[in-house]
C-alpha positions as CSV (number, residue, x, y, z in Angstrom):
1,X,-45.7,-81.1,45.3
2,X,-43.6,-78.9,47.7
3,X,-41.1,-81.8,49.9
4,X,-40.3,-80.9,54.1
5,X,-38.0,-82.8,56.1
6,X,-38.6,-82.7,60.1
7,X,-36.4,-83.6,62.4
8,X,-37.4,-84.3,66.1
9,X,-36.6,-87.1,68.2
10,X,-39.8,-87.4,69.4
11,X,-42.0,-89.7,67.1
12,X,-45.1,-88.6,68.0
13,X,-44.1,-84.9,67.4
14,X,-43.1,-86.6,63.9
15,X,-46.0,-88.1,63.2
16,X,-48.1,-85.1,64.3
17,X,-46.1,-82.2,61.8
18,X,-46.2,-84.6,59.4
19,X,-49.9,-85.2,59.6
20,X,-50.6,-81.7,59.4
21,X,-48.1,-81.0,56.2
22,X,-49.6,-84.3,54.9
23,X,-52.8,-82.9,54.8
24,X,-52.1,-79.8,53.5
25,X,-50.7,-81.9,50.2
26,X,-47.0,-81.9,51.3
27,X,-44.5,-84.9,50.7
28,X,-42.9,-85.5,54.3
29,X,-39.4,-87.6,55.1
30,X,-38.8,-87.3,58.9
31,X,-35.6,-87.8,61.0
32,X,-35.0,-88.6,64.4
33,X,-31.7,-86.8,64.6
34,X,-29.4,-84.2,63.0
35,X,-27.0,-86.8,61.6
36,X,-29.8,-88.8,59.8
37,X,-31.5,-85.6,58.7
38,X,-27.5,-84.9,56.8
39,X,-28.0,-88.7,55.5
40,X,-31.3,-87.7,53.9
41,X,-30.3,-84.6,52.1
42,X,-27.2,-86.4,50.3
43,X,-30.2,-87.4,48.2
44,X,-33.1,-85.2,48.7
45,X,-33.7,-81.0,48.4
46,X,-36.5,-80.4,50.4
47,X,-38.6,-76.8,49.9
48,X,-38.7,-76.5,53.9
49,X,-37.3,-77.9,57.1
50,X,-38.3,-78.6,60.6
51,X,-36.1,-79.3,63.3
52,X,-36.2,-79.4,67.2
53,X,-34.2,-77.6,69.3
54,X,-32.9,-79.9,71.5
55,X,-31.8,-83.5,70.3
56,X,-29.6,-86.1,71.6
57,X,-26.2,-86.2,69.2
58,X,-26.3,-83.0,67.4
59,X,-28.6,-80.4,68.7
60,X,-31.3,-78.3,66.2
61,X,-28.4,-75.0,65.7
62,X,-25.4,-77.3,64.5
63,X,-27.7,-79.0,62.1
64,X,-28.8,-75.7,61.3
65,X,-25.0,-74.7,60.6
66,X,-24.6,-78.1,58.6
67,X,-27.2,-77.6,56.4
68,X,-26.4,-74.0,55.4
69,X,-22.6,-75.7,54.2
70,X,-24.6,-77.6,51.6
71,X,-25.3,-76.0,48.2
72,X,-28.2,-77.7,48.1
73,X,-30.3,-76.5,50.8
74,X,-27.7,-73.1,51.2
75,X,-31.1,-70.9,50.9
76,X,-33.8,-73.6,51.9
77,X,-36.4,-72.5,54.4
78,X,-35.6,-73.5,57.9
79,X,-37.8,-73.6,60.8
80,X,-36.8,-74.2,64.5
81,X,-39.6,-75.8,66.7
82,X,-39.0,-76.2,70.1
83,X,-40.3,-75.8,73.9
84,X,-37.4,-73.1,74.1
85,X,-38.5,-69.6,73.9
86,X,-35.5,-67.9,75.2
87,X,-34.7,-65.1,73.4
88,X,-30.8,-65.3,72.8
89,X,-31.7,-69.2,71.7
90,X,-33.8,-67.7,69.1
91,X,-31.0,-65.1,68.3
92,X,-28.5,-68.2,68.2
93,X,-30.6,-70.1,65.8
94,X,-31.5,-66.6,63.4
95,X,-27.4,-66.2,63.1
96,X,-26.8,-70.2,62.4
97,X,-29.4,-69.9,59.5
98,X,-33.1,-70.1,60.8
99,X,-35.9,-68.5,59.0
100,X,-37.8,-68.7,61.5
101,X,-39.4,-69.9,65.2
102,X,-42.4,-72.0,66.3
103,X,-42.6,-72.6,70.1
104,X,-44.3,-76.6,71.3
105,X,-46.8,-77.2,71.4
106,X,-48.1,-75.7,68.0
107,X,-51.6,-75.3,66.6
108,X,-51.9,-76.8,62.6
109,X,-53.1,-73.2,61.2
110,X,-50.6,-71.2,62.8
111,X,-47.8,-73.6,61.8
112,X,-49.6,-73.7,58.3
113,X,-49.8,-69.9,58.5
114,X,-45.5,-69.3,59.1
115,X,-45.5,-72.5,56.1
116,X,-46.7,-69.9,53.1
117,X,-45.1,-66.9,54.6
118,X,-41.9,-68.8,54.4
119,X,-42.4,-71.0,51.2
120,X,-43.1,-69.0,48.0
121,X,-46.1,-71.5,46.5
122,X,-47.2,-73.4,49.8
């Protein structure tokens, strides 16, 4: 069973990407923040993660840069999804470590559809 961690601090955008990811067969841990997200992978490699953009604390590109210091997640998957579709925020997040970008609101196939181009085996 492939594992994603999402990170949002909105719980109803939580509940929603999880949903979907649940659905497609997916084990799910959420966050509501960077620095809980950096509490959950002391003990957990996920095979993808979603984060938000813009979070209170530690916004979606520093945990971005966090993440890629750990060995463990060093080459895992990550995803930005966010309202933001500036073009030098995208170019911020592809040089922290992002794989990729998904603009809010998102439909379940397309974000489904970027899933299994990113994760070999989705």
């Amino acid at each position: 069973m492939k594992k994603a961690l999402l990170v949002d601090d909105s719980t109803t955008l939580l509940m929603s990407i999880e949903g979907v990811l649940k659905k497609a067969g997916w084990e799910v841990r959420t966050a509501t923040g960077g620095r809980e997200a950096l509490a959950t992978l002391a003990g957990y490699k996920p095979d993808l993660i979603i984060t938000d953009l813009n979070m209170p604390g530690m916004d979606g590109i520093t945990l971005i840069r966090e993440i890629r210091k750990l060995p463990q997640t060093r080459f895992v998957p990550i995803l930005m999804l966010t309202t933001e579709s500036l073009q030098a925020k995208r170019q911020e997040a592809k040089a922290a470590g992002a794989t990729g970008w998904l603009v809010k609101p998102v439909q379940a196939n397309a974000l489904m559809d970027v899933v299994r181009r990113v994760v070999p085996g989705a």
